[in-house]
C-alpha positions in Angstrom: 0.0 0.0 0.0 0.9 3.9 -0.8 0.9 6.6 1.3 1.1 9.6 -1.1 -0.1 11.9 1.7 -0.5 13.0 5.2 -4.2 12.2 6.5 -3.9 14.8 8.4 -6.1 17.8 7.0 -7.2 21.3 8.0 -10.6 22.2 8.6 -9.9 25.4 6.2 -8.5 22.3 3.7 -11.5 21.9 0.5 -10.7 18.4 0.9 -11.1 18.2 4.7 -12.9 14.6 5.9 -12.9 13.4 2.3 -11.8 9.6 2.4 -8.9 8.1 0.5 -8.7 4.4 -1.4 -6.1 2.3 -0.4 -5.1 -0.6 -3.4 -3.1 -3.0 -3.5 -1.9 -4.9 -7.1 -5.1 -2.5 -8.6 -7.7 -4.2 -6.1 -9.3 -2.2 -3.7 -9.1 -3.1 0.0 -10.0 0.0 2.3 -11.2 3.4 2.4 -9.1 5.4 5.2 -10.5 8.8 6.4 -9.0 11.7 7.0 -8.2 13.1 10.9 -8.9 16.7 11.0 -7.6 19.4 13.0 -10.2 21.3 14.4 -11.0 24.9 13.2 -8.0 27.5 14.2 -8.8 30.2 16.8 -7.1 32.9 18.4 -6.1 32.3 22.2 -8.9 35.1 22.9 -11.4 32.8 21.4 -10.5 29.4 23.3 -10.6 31.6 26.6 -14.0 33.3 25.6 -15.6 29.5 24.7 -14.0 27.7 28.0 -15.3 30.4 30.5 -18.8 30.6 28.6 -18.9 26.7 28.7 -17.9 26.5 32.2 -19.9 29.6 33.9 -22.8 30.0 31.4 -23.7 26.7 30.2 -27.2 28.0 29.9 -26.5 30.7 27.7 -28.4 33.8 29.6 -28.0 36.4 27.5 -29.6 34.7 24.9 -33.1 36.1 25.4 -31.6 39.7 25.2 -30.5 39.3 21.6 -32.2 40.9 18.5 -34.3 42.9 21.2 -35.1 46.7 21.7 -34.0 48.2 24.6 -37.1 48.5 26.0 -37.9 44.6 25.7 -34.8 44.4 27.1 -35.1 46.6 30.1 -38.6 44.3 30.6 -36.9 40.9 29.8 -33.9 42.3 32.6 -36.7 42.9 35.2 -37.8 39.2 34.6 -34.2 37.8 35.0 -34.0 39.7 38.4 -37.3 39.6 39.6 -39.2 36.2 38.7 -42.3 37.8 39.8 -42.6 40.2 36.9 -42.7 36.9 34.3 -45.8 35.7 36.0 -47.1 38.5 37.7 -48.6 39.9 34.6 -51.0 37.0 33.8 -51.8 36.5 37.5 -56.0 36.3 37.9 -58.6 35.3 40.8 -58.2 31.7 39.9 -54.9 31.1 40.6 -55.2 33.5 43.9 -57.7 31.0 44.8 -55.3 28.4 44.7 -52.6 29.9 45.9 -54.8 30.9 49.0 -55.8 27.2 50.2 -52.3 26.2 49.6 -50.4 29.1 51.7 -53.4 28.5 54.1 -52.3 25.1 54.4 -48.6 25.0 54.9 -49.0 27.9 57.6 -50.5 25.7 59.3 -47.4 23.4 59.7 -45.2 26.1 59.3 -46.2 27.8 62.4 -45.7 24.6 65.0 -42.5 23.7 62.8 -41.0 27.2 62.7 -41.5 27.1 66.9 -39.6 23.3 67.1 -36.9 24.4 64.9 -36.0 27.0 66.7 -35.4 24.9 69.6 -33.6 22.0 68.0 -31.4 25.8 66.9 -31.1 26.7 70.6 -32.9 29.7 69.8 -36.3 31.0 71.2 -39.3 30.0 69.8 -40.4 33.5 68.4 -37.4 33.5 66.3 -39.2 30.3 64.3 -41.8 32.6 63.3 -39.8 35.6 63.0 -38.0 33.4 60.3 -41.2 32.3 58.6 -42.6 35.5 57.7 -39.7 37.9 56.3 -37.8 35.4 54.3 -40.8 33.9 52.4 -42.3 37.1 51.4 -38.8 37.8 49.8 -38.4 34.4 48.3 -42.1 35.3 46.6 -40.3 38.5 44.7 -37.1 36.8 43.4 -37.6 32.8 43.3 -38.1 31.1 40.3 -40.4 28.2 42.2 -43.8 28.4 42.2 -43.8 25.3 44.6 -40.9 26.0 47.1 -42.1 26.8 50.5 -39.7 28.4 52.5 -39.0 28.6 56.5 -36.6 27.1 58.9 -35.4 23.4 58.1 -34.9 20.9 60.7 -31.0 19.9 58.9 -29.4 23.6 59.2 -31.1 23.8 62.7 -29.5 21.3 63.8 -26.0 22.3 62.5 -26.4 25.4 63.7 -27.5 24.2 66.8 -24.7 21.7 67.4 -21.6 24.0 65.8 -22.4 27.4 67.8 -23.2 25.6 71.2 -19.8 23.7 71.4 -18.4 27.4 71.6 -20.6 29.9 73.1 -24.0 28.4 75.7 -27.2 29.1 74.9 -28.5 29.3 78.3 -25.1 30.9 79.9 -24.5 33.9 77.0 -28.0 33.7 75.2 -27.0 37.4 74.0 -23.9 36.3 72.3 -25.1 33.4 70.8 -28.2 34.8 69.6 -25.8 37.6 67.8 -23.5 34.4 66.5 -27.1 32.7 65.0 -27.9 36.2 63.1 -24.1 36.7 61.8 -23.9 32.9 60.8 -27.2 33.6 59.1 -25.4 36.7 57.0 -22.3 34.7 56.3 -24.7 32.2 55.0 -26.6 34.2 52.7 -23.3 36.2 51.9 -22.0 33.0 50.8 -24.8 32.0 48.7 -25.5 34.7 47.0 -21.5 35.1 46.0 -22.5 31.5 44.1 -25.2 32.4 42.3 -23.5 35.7 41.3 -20.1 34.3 40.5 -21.9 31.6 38.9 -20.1 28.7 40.6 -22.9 26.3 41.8 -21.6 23.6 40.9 -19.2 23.7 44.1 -22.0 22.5 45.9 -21.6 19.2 43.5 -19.0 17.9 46.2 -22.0 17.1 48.1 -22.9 13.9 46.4 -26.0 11.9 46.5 -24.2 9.3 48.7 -22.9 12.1 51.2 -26.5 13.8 51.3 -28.2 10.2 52.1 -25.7 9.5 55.0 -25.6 13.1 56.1 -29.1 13.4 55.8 -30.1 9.9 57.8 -27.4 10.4 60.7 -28.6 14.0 61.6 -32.1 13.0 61.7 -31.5 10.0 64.0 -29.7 12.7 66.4 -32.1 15.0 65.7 -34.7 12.3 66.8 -32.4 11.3 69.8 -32.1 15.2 70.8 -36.1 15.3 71.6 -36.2 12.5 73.9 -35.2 15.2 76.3 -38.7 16.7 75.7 -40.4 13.3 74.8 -39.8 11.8 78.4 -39.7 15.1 80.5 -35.8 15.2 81.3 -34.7 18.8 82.8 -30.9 18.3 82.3 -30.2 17.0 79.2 -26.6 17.2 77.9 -25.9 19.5 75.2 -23.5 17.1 72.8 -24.8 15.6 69.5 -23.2 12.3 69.4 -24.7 9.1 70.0 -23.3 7.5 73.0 -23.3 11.0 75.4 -27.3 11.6 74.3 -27.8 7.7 75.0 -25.6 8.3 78.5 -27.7 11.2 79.4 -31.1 9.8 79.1 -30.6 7.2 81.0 -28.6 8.6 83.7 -31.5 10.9 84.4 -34.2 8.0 84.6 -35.4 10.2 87.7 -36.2 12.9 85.6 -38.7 11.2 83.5 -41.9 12.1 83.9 -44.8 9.4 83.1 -47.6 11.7 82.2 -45.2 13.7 79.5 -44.7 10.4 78.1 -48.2 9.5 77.8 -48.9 12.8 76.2 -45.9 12.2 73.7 -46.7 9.0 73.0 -50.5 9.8 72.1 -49.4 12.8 69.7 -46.7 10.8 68.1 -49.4 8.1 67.3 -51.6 10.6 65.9 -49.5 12.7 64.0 -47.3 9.2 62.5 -50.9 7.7 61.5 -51.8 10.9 59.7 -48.2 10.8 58.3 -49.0 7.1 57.1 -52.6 8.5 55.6 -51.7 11.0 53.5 -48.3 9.0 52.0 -50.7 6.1 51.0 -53.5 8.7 49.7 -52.0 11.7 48.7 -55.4 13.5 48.4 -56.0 13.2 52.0 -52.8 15.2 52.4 -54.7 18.1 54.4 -54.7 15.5 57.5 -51.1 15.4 57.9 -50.9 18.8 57.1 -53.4 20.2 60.2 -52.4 17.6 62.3 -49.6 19.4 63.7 -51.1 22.6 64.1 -54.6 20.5 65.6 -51.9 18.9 68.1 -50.7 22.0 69.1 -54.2 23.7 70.2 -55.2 20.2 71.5 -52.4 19.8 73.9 -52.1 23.5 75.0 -55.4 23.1 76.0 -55.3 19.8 78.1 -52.1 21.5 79.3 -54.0 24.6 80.3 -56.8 22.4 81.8 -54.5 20.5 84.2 -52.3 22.8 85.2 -53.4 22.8 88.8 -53.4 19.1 88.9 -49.6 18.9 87.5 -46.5 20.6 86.7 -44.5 17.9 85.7 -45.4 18.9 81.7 -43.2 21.8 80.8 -44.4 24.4 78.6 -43.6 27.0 76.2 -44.2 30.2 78.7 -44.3 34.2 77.5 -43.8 34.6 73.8 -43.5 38.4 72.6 -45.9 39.5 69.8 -45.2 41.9 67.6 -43.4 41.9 63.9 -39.7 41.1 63.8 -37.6 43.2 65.7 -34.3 44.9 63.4 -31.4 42.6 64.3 -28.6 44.4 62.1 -26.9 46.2 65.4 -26.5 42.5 66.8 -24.2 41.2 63.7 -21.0 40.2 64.7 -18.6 41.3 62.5 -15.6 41.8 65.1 -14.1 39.2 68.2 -13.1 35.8 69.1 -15.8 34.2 67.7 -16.1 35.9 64.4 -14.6 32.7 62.7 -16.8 30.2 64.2 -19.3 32.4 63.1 -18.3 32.4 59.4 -17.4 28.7 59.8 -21.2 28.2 60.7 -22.3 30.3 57.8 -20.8 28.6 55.1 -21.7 24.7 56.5 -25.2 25.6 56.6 -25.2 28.2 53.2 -24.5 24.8 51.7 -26.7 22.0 53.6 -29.6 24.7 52.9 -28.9 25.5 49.4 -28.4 22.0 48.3 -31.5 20.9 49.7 -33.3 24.3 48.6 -32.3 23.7 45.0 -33.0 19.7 44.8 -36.4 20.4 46.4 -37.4 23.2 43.8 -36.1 21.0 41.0 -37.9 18.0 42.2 -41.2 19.9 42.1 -40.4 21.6 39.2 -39.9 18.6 37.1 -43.4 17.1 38.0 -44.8 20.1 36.6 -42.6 20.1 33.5 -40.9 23.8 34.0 -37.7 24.9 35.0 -36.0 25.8 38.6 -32.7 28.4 37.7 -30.0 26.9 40.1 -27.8 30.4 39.9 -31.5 32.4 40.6 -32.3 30.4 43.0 -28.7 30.7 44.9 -29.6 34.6 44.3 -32.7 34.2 46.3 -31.9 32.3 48.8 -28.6 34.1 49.5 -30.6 37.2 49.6 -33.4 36.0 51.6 -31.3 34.7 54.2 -28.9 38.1 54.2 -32.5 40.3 54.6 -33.1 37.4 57.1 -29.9 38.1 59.2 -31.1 41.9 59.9 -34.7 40.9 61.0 -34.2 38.3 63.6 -34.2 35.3 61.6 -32.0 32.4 61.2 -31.0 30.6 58.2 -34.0 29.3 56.0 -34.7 27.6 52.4 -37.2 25.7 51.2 -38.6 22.6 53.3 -39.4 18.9 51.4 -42.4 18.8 53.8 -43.8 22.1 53.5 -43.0 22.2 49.6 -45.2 18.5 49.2 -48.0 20.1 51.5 -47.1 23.1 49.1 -47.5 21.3 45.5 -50.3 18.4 46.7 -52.8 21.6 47.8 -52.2 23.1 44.0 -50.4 26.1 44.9 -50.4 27.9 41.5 -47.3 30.5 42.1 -45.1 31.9 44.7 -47.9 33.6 46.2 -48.7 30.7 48.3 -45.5 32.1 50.4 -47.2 35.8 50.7 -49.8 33.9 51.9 -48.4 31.6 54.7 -46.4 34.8 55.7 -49.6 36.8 56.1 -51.1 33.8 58.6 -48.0 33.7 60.2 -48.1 37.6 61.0 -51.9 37.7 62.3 -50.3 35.2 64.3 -47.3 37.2 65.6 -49.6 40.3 66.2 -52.2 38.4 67.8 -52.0 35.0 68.6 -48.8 34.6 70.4 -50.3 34.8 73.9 -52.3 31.1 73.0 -48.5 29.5 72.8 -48.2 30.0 76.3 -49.5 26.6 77.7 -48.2 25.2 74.5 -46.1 21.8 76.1 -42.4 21.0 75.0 -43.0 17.9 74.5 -45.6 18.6 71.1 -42.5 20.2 69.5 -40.5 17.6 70.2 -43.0 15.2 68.5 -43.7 17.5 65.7 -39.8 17.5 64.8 -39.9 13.8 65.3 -42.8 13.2 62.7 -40.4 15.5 60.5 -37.3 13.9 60.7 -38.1 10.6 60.2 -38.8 10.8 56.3 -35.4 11.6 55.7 -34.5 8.5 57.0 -33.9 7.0 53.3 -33.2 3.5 53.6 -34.3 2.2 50.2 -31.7 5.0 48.8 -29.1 3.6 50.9 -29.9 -0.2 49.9 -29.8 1.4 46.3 -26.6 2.7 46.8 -25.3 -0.8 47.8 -26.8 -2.8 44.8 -25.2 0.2 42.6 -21.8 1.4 43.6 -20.3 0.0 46.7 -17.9 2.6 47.1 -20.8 4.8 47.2 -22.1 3.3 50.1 -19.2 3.8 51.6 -19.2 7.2 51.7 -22.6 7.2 52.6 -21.8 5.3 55.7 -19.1 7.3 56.9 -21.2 10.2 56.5 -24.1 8.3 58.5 -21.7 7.2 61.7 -19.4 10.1 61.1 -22.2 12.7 61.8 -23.5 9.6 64.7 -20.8 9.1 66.3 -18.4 12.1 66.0 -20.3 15.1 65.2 -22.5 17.0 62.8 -19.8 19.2 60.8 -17.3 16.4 60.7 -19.4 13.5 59.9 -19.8 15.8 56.7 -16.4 16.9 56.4 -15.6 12.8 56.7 -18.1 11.9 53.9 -16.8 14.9 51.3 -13.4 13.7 52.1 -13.9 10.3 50.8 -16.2 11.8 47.9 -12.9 13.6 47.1 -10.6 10.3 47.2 -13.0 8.9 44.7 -12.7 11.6 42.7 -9.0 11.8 42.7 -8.8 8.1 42.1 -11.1 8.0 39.0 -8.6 10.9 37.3 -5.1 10.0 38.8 -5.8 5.9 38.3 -8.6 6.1 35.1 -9.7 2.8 33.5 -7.9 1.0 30.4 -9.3 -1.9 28.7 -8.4 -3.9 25.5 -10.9 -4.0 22.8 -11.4 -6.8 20.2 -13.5 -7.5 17.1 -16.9 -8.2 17.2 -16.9 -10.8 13.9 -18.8 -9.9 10.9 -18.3 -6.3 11.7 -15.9 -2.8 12.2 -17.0 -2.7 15.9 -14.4 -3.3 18.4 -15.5 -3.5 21.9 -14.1 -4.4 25.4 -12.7 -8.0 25.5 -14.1 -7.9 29.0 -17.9 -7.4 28.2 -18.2 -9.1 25.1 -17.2 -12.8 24.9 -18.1 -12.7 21.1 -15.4 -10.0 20.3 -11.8 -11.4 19.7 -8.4 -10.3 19.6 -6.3 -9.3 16.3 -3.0 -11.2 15.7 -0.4 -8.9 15.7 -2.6 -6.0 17.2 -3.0 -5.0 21.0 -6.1 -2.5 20.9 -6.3 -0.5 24.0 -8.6 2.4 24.6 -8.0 5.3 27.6 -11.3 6.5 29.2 -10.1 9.2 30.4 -8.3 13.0 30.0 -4.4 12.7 29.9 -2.8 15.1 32.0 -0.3 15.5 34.9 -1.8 13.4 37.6 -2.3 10.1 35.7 -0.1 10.5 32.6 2.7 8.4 34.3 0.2 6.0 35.7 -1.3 5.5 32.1 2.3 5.2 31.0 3.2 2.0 32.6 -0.2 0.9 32.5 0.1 0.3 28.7 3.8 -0.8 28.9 2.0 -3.6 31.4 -0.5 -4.0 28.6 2.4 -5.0 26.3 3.8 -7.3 28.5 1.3 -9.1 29.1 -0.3 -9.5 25.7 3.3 -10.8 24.8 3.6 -13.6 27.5 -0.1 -15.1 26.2 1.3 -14.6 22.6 4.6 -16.6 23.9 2.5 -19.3 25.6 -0.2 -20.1 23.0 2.4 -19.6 20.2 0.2 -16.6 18.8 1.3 -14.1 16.1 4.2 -11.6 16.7 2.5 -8.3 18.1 3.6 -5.5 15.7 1.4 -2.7 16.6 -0.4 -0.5 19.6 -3.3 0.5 18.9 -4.9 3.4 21.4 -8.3 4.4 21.0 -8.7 8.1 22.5 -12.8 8.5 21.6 -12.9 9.1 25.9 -9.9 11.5 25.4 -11.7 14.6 26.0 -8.4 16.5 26.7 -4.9 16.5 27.4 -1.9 18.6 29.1 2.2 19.0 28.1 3.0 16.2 30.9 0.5 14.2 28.9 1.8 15.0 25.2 5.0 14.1 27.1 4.0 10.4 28.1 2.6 9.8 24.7 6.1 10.9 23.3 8.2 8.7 25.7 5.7 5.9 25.1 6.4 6.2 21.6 10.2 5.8 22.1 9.6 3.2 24.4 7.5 1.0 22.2 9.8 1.9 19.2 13.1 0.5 20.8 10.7 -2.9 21.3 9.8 -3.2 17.7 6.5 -1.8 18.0 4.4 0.7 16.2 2.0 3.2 18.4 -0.9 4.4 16.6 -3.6 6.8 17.7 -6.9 6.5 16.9 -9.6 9.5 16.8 -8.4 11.9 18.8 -11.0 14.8 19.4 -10.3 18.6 18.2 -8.6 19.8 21.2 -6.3 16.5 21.8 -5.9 16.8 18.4 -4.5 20.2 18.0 -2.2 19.5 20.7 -0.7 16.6 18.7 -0.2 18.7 15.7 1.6 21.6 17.4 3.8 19.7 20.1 5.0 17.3 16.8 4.1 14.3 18.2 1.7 13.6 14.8 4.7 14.1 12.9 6.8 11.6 15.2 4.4 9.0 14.6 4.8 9.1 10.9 1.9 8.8 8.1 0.4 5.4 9.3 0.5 6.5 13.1 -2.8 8.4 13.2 -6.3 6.9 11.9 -10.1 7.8 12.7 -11.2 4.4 13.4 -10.0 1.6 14.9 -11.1 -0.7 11.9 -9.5 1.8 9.4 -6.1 1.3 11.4 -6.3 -2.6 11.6 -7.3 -3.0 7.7 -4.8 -0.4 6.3 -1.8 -1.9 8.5 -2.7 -5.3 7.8 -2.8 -4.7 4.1 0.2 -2.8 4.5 2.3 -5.4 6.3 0.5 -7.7 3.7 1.9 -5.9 0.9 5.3 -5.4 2.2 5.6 -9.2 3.0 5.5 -9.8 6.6 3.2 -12.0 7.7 
């Protein structure tokens, strides 16, 4: 066979992808294509595409093309406020339905907002002060018309657990209460940078895996936290790990009190049986819904009707009424304790973000629209920075409240209005009714709560899927169990982060055969039908080739070699001639890796053996071309197929006489 010319071609070439004949003694034997270089760019260019690919993937500006200025003054509103898009085709129908629906999750948001607080170490009021302000500014610039925001029982916990190993509660409730609102700022600072900045997809770290184990550990301590209210107990330790908690409720057996367990133990029944209604009948979701609210007036009034009798049930006591007082004079911005502070912020910007997000974009997709991640950072961040300066405490949107949301047909973000307007009547006029109010409701309200995001049939997913998966889901579980709540997390990412580092620094290689009857070649290792070419090694790299694994890949393929030359050795097979490396997966590559394709080159060359590349894609490929290694490997070293590379090399050796 002939090689009159270099297959390599120029995009800007008029012959560019055009295939050439290969004969041999006038017969024709196999049609090789030309590799082309992609189209040449100016370094400005590359730059401009790599940072639009990577921060605007989207594309956000397109909508402002080919517009006036004053569509796009109008289509800049939308962008910035949400509301504007729908506001304008808003009617009596779907006010109706927004109505019912922000009726309805004030209902739980008003006994959740007061439990949260606690499981926080915050007072009550500051549960509702967080479920009025933040969801009336969610409304304005939130893209989900199903999201309902207020306190969460996750970042209450977190916050809970991360401040109080620092600063007491009950010793320096000033100081702690400033740390709650500065964490909040930092939080919503934080989030709001994202969504600006465009880099979302930090919070990516936090993998499925680490989410399930995160998710499952906190709410068992969560759930372990309110025995202290569900049995009575007055002094109750203030650590989050499994084995002090365990320790302290039964070293204070004398504390419990039997007719707070009766009490607890009634509610709980109720409130899991509703639970259990509306998950089998979604229709009857209203039950579950009221049912914590109905608890609440049901057991302030038994409380209120036997208080002479008893005082062994604890209660709520004096809450203030009144709209939220301006916290902005208690942010912390100087002192020991700013960095615990900041610390705080960021650990629960990201639990509540992540979960804010996945719960719009579940609810989204069920109602075919879309949820903007970087809009909804934006809101959030916001939200919980405007939260910060009027005595609230980190929010986003709730699973619970958002299915109540969705399954009573809220319409738009005016559900949120809504459920902030009950919960101000209730802050101007209702608060005195909380007094009788028993601990021990809350803490079965946040036990209904938490134990949903107890996902066991993730978890067994996780483990018929990807083992190492499950692994990090299981440190993350008894990491947050049994050590505590911010390292259980920073446990699970690390491990998320081996994995990561060991699919790019160790990536797979496999050998690819012939599928008969075909040009396919496919894994040797998943298809039993596909079979190996005498004189060919056909190995194929699934991943980028750069610094951290171009030595590994290196002597990977070297081992390759060997190996394919001790089975040739003992089964008396054909001489191997040729490497063949399939780079399809090769989406890009650095000098250090241009650098271990060279020196494998010259490695395999003092053995005997030919290295060819097949189908390099157009950034590899330019790489190739200007660092000379295309040259190096001579006319027959580059191919776009693997089938074009065994038939023209085997015709070629044909011709040439070798066998």
């Amino acid at each position: 066979m002939g090689h009159g010319t270099n297959r390599v071609e120029d995009m800007s070439s008029p012959n560019n992808g055009t295939a050439a004949t290969a004969t041999a003694g006038g017969e024709t034997i196999v049609e090789i294509h030309s590799v082309c270089l992609p189209p040449k760019k100016t370094a400005f260019q590359k730059l401009k595409k790599r940072v639009a690919d990577v921060f605007f993937p989207d594309d956000p500006l397109q909508r402002f093309r080919n517009q006036t200025w004053r569509n796009r003054v109008i289509l800049g509103l939308q962008s910035l406020f949400p509301i504007f898009t729908w506001g304008s085709h808003y009617d009596l129908k779907l006010f109706r339905s927004d109505v019912v629906s922000g009726l309805t999750i004030a209902s739980l948001a008003i006994p959740q907002g007061i439990s949260y607080a606690k499981l926080a170490n915050l007072p009550p009021i500051v549960g509702l002060y967080s479920s009025f302000v933040p969801p009336l500014i969610y409304a304005v610039l939130g893209s989900s018309k199903h999201l309902a925001v207020g306190p969460v029982s996750i970042a209450s916990l977190v916050m809970g657990s991360m401040l109080s190993e620092s600063v007491s509660p009950t010793q320096d409730p000033i100081l702690y209460l400033q740390l709650a609102f500065t964490s909040t700022f930092f939080a919503g600072l934080f989030q709001a940078s994202l969504g600006l900045l465009r880099l979302g997809f930090l919070i990516d770290f936090l993998s499925k895996a680490t989410l399930v184990g995160f998710t499952a550990g906190a709410a068992v301590i969560v759930s372990l936290q309110q025995l202290k209210g569900l049995l009575g107990i007055v002094h109750f330790t203030g650590k989050m790990q499994f084995i002090p908690v365990m320790s302290s409720v039964f070293n204070h057996r004398s504390e419990w009190s039997w007719e707070t367990i009766v009490m607890g133990m009634c509610f709980l029944s109720i409130l899991l049986t509703t639970r259990h209604i509306s998950m089998r009948k979604p229709k009857l979701f209203w039950i579950s819904a009221a049912a914590p609210l109905a608890s609440v007036i049901i057991s302030t009034l038994l409380v209120y009707l036997i208080r002479s009798k008893t005082q062994a049930i604890s209660y709520i006591g004096h809450l203030p009424k009144g709209l939220n007082p301006p916290s902005s004079n208690m942010l912390y911005f100087s002192g020991a304790h700013l960095a615990l502070a900041i610390k705080t912020g960021i650990i629960t910007g990201i639990l509540s973000l992540t979960e804010g997000i996945a719960v719009g974009r579940t609810f989204a997709s069920l109602k075919n629209y879309q949820v903007n991640g970087n809009k909804e950072m934006m809101a959030i961040g916001f939200m919980n920075m405007a939260g910060s300066c009027t005595s609230c405490y980190v929010t986003t949107g709730s699973f619970s409240r958002s299915a109540v949301n969705y399954n009573a047909g809220a319409k738009t973000a005016v559900s949120n209005i809504v459920m902030a307007s009950a919960v101000l009547v209730t802050l101007l006029f209702l608060m005195p009714l909380f007094y009788y109010t028993p601990n021990v409701i809350l803490a079965v309200i946040i036990l209904t709560a938490v134990i949903g995001l107890i996902d066991y049939q993730a978890a067994y997913k996780l483990w018929k899927v990807d083992k190492f998966d499950f692994f990090t889901c299981m440190c993350s579980f008894f990491g947050v169990l049994f050590v505590s709540v911010p390292l259980g997390l920073a446990i699970a990412v690390g491990v998320s982060v081996i994995k990561i580092l060991l699919h790019v620094t160790r990536p797979n290689t496999s050998e690819f055969g012939n599928i008969p009857g075909t040009q396919i070649y496919q894994s040797l290792g998943r298809y039993r039908e596909a079979s190996r070419i005498p004189g060919f090694l056909i190995l194929a790299v699934e991943s980028p080739i750069y610094f951290a694994n171009s030595t590994y890949l290196q002597e990977r393929i070297l081992r390759w070699t060997r190996e394919e030359e001790t089975r040739i050795k003992e089964n008396n097979g054909t001489t191997l001639k040729c490497i063949i490396l399939d780079m399809t997966a090769v989406s890009a590559i650095d000098t250090s890796g241009l650098e271990a394709v060279f020196e494998l080159r010259r490695r395999l060359e003092k053995q005997s053996l030919q290295l060819v590349l097949v189908n390099p894609v157009g950034t590899v490929m330019e790489k190739l071309h200007k660092s000379k290694i295309i040259d190096a490997l001579g006319l027959s070293g580059l191919y776009l197929t693997v089938g074009e590379a065994v038939a023209d090399l085997s015709s070629t050796w044909k011709a040439n006489g070798q066998p």
